[in-house]
C-alpha positions in Angstrom: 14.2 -56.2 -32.5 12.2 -52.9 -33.3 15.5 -51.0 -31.8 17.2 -52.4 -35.4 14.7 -49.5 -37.0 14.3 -51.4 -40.1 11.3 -49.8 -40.6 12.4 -46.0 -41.0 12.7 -46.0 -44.4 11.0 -49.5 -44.6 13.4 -51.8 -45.7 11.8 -53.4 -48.7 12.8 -57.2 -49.2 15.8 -58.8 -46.8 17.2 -62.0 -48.5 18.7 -64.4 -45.9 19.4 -66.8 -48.4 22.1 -69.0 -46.1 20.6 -72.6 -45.1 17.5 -72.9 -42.7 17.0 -69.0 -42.1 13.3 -69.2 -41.7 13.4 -72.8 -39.0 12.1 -71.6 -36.0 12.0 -72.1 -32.3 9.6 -71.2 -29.5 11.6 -68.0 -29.8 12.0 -67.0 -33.2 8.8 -68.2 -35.4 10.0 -68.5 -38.9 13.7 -68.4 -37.5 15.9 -65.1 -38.6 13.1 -64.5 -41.5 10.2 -63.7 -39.2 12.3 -61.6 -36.6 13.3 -59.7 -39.6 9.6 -59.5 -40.5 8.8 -58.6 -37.1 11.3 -55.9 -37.1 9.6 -54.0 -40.2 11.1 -55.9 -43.3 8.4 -55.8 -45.7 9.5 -58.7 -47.9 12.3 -61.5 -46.2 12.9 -64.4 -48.4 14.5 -66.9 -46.3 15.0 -70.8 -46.8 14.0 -74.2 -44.6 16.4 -76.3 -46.2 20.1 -77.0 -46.8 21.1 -75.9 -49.6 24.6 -76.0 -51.5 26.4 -72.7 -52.4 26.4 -73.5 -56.0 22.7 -73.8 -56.0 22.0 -70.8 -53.4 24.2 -68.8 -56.6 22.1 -69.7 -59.3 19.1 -69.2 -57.8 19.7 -65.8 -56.1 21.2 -64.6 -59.5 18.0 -65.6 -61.4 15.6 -64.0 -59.0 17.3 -61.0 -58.7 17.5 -60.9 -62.7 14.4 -61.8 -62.8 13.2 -59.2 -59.7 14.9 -56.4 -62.3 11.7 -57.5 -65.0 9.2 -57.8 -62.7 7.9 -55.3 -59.8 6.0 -58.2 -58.2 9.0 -60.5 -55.9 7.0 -63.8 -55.6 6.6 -63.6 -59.3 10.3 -63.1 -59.5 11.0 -66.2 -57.0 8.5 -68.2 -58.9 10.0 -67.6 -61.7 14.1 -67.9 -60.6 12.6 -71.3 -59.2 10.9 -72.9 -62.8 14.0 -71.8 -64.2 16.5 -74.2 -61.5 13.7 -77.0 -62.1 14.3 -77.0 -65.6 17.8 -76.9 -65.4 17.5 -80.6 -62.6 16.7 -82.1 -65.9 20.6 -81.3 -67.3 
């Protein structure tokens, strides 16, 4: 994995927001999100569940708004995820 070089420049976050990127195996802790970790990644944001396209959309497109306000990405996840909670209720 360290031949990818995703450390020179460091790449800063990696979103692998497809279903069940960070499952694991004996091989792979944390699935595709921890090799990419492994690798160099600073940040990967990665999921354990199946999730539907429509809902992988809105939520990428309010963390990413959100990461634009904000310097600090968990705050910006945190935040992108309130924001799909609240709109369950609908």
């Amino acid at each position: 994995m360290r031949q990818l070089d995703w450390d020179n420049p460091a790449v800063e976050l990696l979103v692998l927001s497809a279903c069940r990127t960070a499952i694991g195996s004996k091989e792979a802790e944390l699935g595709f999100t921890g090799l990419a970790v492994a690798s160099g990644v600073k940040t990967a944001l990665g999921s354990i569940w199946q999730v539907d396209d429509a809902g992988t959309l809105a939520l990428m497109s309010e963390f990413y708004t959100h990461l634009g306000e904000t310097a600090i990405k968990a705050e910006a996840l945190r935040q992108a995820i309130s924001h799909a909670a609240g709109r369950c209720g609908d």
